[in-house]
DSSP file (Angstrom, degrees, kcal/mol; ACC not computed):
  #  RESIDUE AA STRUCTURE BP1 BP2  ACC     N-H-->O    O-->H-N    N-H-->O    O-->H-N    TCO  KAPPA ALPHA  PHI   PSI    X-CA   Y-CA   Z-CA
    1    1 A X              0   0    0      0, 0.0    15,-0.2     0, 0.0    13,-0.1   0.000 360.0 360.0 360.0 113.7  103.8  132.3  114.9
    2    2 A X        -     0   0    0     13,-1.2     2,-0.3    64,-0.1    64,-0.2   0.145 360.0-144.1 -62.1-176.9  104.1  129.3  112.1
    3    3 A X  E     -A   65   0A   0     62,-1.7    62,-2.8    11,-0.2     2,-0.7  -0.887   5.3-152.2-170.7 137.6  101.1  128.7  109.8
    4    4 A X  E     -A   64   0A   0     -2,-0.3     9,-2.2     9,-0.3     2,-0.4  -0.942  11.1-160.9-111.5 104.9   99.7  125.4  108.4
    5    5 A X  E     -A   63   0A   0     58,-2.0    58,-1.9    -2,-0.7     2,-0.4  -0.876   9.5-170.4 -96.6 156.6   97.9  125.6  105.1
    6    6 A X  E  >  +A   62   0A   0     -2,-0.4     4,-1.0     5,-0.3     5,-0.5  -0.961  42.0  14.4-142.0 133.3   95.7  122.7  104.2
    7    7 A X  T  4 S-     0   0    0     54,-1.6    -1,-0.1    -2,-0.4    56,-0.0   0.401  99.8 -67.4  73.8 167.0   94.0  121.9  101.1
    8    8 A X  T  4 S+     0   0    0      1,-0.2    -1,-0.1     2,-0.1    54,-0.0   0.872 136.5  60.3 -58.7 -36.1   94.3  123.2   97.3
    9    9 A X  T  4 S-     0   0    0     -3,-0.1    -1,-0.2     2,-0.1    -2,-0.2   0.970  88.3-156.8 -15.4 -86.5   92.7  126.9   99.4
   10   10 A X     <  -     0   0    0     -4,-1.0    -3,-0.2     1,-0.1    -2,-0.1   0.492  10.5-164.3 106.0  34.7   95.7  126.6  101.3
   11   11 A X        -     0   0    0     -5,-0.5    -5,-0.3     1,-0.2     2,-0.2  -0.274  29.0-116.5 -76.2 100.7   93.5  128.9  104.1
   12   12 A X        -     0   0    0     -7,-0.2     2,-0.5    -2,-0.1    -7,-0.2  -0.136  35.0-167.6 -27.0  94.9   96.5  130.1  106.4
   13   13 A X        -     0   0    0     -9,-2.2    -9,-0.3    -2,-0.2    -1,-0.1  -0.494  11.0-139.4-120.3 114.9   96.2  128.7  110.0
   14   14 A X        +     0   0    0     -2,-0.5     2,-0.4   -11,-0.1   -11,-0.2   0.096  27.5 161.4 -75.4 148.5   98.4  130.0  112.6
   15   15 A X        -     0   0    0      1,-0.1   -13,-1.2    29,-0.0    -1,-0.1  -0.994  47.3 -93.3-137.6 146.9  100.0  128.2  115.2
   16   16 A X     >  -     0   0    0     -2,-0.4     4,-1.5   -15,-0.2    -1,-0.1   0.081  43.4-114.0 -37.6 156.4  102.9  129.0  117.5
   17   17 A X  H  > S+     0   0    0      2,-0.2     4,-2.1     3,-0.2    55,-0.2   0.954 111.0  47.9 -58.0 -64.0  106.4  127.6  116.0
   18   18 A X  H  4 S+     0   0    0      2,-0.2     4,-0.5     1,-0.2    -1,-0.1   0.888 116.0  41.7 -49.4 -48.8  107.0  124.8  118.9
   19   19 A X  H >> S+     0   0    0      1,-0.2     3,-3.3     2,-0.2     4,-2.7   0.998 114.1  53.5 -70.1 -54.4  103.6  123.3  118.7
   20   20 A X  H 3X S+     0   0    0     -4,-1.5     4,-5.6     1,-0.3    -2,-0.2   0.859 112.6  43.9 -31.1 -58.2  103.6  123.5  114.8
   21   21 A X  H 3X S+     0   0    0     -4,-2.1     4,-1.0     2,-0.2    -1,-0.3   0.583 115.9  47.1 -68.6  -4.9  107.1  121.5  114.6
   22   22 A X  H <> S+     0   0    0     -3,-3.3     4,-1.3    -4,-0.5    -1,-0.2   0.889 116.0  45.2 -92.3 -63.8  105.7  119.2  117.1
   23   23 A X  H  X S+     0   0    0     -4,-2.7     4,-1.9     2,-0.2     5,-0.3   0.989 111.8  60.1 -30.0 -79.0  102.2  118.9  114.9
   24   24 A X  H  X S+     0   0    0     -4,-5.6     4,-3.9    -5,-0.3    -1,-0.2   0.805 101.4  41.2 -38.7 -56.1  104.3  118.6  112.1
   25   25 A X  H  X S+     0   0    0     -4,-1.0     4,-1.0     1,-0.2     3,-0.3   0.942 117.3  52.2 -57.7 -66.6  106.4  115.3  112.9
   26   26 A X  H  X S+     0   0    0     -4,-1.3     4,-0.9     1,-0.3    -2,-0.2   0.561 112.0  47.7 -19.2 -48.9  103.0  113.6  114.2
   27   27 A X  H >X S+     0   0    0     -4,-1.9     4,-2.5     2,-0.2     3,-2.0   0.988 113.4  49.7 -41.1 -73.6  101.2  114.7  110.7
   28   28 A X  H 3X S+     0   0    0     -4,-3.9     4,-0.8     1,-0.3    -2,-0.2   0.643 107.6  50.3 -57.5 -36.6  103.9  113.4  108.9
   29   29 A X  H 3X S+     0   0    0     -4,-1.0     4,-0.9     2,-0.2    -1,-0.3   0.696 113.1  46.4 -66.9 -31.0  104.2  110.2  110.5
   30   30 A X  H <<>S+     0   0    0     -3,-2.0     5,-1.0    -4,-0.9     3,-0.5   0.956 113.0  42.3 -71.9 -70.8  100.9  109.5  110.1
   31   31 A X  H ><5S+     0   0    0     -4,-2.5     3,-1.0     1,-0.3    -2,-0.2   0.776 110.4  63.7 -55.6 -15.1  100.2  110.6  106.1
   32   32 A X  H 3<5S+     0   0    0     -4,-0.8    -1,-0.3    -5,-0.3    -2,-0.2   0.976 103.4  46.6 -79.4 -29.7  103.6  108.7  105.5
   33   33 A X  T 3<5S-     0   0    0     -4,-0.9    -1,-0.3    -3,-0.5    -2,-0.2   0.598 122.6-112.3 -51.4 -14.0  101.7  105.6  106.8
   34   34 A X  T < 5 +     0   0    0     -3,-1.0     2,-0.8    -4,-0.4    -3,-0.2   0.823  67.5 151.8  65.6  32.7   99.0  106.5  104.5
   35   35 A X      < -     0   0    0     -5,-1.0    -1,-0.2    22,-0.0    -2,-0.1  -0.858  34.6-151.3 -66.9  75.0   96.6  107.3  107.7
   36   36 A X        +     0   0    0     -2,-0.8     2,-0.3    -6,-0.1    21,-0.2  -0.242  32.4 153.5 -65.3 167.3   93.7  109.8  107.4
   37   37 A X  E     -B   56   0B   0     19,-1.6    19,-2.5    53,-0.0     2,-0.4  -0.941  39.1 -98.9 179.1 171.7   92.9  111.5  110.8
   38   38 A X  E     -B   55   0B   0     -2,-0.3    54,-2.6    17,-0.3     2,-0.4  -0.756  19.8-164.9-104.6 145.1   91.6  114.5  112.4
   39   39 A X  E     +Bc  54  92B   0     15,-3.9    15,-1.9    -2,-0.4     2,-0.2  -0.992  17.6 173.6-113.1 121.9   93.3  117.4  114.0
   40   40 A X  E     +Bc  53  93B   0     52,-2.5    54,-1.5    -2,-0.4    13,-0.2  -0.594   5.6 168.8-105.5-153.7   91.5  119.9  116.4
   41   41 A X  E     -B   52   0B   0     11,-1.0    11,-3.0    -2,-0.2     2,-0.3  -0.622  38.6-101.9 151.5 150.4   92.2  122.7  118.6
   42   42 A X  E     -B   51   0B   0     52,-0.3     9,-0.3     9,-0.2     2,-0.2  -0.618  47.7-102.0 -88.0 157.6   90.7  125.4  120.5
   43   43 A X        -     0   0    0      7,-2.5     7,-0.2    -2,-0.3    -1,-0.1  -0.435  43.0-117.2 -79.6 116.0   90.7  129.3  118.8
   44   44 A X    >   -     0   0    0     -2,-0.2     3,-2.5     1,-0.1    -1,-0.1  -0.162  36.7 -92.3 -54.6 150.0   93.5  131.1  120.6
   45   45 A X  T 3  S+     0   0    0      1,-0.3    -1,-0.1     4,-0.0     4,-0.1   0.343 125.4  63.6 -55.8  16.9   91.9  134.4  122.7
   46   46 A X  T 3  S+     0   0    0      2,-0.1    -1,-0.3     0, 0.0     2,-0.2   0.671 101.1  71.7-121.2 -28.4   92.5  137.0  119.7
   47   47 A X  S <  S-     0   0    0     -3,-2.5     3,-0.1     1,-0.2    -4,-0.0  -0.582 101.4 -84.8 -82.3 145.4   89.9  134.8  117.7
   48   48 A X        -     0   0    0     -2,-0.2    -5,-0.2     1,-0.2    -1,-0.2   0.026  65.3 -87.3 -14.1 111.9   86.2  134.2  117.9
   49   49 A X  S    S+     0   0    0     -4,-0.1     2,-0.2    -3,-0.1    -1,-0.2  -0.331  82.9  47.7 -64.1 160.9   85.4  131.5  120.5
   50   50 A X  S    S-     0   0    0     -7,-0.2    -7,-2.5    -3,-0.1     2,-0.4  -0.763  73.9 -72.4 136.7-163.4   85.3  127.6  119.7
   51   51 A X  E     -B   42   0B   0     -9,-0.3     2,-0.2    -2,-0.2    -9,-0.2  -0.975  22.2-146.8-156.6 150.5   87.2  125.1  118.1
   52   52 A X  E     -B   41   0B   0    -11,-3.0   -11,-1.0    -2,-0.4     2,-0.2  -0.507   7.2-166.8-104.2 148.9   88.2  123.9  114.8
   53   53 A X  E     -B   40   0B   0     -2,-0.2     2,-0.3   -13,-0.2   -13,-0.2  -0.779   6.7-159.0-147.6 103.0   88.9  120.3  113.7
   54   54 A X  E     -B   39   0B   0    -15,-1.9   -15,-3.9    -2,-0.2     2,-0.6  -0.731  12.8-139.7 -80.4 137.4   90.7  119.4  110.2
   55   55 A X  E     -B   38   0B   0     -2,-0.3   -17,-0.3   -17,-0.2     2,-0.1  -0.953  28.1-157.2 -70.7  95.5   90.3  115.7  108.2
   56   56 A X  E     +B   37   0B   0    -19,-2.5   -19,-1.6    -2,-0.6     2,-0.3  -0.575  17.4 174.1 -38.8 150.5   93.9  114.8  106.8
   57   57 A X    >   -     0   0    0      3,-0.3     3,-1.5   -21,-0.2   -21,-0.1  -0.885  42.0-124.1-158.1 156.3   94.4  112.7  104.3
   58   58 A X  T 3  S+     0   0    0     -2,-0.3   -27,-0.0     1,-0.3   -23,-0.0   0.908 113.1  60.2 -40.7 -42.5   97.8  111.7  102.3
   59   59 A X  T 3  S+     0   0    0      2,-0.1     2,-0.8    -3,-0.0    -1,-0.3   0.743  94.0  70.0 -73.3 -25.7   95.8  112.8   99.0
   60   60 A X  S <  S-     0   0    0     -3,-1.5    -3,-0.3     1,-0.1   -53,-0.2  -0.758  86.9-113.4 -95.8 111.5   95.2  116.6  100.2
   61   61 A X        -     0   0    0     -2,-0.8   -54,-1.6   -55,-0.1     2,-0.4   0.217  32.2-177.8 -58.9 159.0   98.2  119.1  100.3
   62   62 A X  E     -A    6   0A   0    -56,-0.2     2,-0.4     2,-0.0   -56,-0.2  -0.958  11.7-166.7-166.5 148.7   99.9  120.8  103.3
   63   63 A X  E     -A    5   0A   0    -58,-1.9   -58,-2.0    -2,-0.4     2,-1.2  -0.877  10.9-157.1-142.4 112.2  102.1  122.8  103.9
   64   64 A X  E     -A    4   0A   0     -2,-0.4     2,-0.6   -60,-0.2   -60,-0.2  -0.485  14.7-179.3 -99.5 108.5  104.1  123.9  107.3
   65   65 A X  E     -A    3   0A   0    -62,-2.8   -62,-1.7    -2,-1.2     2,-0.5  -0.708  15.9-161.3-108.9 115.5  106.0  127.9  107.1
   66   66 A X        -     0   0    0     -2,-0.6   -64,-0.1   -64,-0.2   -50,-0.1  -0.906  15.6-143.9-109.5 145.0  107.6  128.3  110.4
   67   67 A X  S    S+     0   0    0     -2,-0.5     2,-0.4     1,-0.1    -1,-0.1   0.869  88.9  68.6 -40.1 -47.4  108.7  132.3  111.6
   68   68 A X  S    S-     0   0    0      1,-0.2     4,-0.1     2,-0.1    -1,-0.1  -0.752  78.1-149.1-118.1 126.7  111.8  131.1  113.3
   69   69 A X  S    S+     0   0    0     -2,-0.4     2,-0.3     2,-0.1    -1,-0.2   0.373  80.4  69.6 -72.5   6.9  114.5  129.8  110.7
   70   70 A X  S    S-     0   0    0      1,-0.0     2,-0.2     0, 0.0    -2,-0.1  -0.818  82.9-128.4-120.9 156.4  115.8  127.2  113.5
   71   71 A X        -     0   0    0     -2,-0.3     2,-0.3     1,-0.1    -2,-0.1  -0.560  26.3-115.9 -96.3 163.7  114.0  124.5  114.5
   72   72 A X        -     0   0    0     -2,-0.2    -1,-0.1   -55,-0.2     2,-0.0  -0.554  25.2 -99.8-102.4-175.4  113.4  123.8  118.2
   73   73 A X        -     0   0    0     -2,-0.3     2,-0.3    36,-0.0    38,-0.1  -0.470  50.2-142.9 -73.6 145.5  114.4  121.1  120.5
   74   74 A X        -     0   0    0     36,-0.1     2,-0.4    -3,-0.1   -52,-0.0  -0.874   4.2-121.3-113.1-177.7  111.3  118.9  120.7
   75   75 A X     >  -     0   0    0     -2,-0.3     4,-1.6     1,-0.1     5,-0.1  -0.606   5.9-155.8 -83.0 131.0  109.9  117.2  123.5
   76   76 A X  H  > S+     0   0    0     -2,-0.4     4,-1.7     2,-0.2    -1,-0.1   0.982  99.2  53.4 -74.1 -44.7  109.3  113.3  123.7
   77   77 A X  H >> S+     0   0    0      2,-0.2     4,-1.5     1,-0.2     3,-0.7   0.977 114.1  46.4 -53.2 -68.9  106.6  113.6  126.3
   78   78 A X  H 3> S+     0   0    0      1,-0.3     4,-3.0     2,-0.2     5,-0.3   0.789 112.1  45.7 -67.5 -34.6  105.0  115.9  124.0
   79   79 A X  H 3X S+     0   0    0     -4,-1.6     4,-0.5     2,-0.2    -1,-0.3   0.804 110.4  52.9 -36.4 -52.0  105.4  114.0  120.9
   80   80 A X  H XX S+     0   0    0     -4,-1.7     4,-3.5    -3,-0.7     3,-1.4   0.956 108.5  51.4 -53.8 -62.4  104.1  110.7  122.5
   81   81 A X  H 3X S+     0   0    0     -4,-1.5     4,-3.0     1,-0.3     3,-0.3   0.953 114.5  43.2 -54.2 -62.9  100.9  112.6  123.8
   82   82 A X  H 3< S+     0   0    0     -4,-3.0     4,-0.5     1,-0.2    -1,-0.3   0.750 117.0  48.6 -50.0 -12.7  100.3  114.0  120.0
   83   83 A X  H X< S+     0   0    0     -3,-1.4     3,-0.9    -4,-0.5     4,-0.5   0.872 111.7  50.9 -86.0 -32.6  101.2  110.2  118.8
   84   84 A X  H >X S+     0   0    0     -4,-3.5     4,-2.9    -3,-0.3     3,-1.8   0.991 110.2  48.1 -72.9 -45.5   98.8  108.9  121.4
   85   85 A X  T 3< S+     0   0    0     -4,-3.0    -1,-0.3     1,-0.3    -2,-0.2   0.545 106.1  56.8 -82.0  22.8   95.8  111.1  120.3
   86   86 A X  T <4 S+     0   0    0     -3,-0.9    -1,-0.3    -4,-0.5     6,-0.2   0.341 100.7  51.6-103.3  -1.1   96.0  110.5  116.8
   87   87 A X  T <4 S+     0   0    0     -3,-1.8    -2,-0.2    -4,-0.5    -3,-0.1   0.567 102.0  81.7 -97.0 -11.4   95.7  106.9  116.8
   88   88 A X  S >< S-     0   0    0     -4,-2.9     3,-1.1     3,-0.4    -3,-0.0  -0.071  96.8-100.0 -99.3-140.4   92.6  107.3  118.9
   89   89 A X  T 3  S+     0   0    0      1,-0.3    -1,-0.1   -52,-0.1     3,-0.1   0.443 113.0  58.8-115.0  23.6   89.5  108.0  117.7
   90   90 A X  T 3  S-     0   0    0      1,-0.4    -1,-0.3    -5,-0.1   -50,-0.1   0.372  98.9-136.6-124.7  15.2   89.1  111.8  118.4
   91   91 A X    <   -     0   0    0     -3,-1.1     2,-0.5   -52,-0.1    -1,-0.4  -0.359  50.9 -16.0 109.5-175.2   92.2  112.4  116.3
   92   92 A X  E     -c   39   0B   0    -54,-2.6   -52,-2.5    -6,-0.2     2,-1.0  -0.816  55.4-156.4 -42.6 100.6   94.9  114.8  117.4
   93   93 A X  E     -c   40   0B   0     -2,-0.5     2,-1.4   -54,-0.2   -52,-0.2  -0.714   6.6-152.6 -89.5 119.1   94.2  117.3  120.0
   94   94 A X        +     0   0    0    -54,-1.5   -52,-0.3    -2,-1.0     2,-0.2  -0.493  35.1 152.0 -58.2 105.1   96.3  120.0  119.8
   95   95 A X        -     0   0    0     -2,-1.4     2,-0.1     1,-0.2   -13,-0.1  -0.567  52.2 -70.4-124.4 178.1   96.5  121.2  123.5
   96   96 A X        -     0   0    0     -2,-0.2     2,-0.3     1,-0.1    -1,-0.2  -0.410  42.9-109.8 -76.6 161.6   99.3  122.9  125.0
   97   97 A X        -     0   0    0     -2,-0.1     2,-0.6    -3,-0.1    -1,-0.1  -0.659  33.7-130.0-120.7 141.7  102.7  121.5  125.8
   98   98 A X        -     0   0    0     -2,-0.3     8,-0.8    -3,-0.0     2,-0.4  -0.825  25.9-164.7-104.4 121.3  102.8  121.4  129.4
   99   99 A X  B     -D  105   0C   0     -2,-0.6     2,-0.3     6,-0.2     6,-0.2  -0.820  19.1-131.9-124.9 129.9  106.5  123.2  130.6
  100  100 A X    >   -     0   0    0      4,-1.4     3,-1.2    -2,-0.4     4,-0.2  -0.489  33.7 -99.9 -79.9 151.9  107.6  122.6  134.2
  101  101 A X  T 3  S+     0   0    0      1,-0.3     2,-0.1    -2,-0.3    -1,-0.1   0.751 109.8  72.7 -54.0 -18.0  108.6  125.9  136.1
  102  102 A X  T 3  S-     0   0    0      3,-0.1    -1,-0.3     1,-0.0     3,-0.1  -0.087 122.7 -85.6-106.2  50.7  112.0  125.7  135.9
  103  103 A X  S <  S+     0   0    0     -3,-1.2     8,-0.7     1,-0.2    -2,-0.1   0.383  95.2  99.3  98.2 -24.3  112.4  126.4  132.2
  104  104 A X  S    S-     0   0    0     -4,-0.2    -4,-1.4     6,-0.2    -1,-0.2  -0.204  72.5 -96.9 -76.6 152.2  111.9  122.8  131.0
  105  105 A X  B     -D   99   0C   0     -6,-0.2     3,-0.4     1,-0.1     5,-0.2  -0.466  40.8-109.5 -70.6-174.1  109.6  120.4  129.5
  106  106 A X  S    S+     0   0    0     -8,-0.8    -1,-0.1     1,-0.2     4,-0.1   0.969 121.7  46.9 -70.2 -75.3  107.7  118.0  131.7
  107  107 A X  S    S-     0   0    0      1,-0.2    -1,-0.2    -3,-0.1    -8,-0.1   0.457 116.5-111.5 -37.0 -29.2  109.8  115.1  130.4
  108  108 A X  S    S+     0   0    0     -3,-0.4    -1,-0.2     7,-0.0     7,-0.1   0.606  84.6 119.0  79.7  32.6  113.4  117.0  130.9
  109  109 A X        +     0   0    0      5,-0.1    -2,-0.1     7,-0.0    -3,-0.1   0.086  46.2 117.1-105.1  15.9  114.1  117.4  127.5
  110  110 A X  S    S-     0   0    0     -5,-0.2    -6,-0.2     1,-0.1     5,-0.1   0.499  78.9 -92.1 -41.3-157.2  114.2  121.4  127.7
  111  111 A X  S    S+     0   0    0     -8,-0.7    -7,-0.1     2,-0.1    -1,-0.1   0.335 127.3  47.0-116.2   3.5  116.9  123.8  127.2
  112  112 A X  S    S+     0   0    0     -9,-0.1    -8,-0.1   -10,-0.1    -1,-0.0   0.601  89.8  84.2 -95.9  -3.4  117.7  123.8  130.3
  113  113 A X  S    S-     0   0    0      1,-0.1     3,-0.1     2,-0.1    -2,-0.1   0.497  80.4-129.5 -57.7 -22.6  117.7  120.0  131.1
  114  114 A X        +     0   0    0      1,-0.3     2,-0.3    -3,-0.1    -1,-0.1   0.627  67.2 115.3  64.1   9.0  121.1  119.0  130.1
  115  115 A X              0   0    0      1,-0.1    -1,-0.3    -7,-0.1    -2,-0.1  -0.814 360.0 360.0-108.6 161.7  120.3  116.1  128.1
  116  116 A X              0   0    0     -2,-0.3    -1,-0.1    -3,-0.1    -7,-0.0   0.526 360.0 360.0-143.6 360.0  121.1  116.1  124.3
């Protein structure tokens, strides 16, 4: 589990390692543009139900601490879906990265896919 701190706080919030690195490019792209936007997501089951929504903005610090010292493969499909909902006007939503049964991503950029 990664953790995303936000603001001068820094108030830890965790998110799995894949989604984080996924989050992360999709943040990045944005504040390097000079963007603001919103990020939600809904409270994973260990947490209190509902859902959370952060403002980015270039100006505010952040900071991404992943568990797993390798990065993962990402997905394009999933990237594109985080690219899409941050340009619209409800922000990011973080949802879950949708994995086909056999091991893959939707898109076929898994670790099992063959492509590199």
């Amino acid at each position: 589990m990664g953790t995303l701190y936000y603001g001068s706080v820094g108030t830890p919030i965790g998110i799995e390692d894949r989604a984080l690195a996924h989050l992360q490019v999709a943040v990045v792209t944005k504040l390097r543009r000079g963007e603001s936007f919103t990020v939600s997501w809904q409270h994973p089951e260990e947490q209190p139900e509902g859902r959370s929504t952060l403002w980015l903005h270039p100006n505010i610090p952040l900071r991404f601490v992943f568990d797993d010292p390798e990065p993962p493969e990402l997905s394009r499909t999933y990237l594109e879906e985080l690219m899409r909902s941050a340009n619209s006007t409800g922000g990011i939503q973080l949802v879950p990265e949708q994995i086909d049964p056999e091991g893959g991503t939707a898109d076929g950029d898994g670790p099992d896919s063959g492509s590199d």
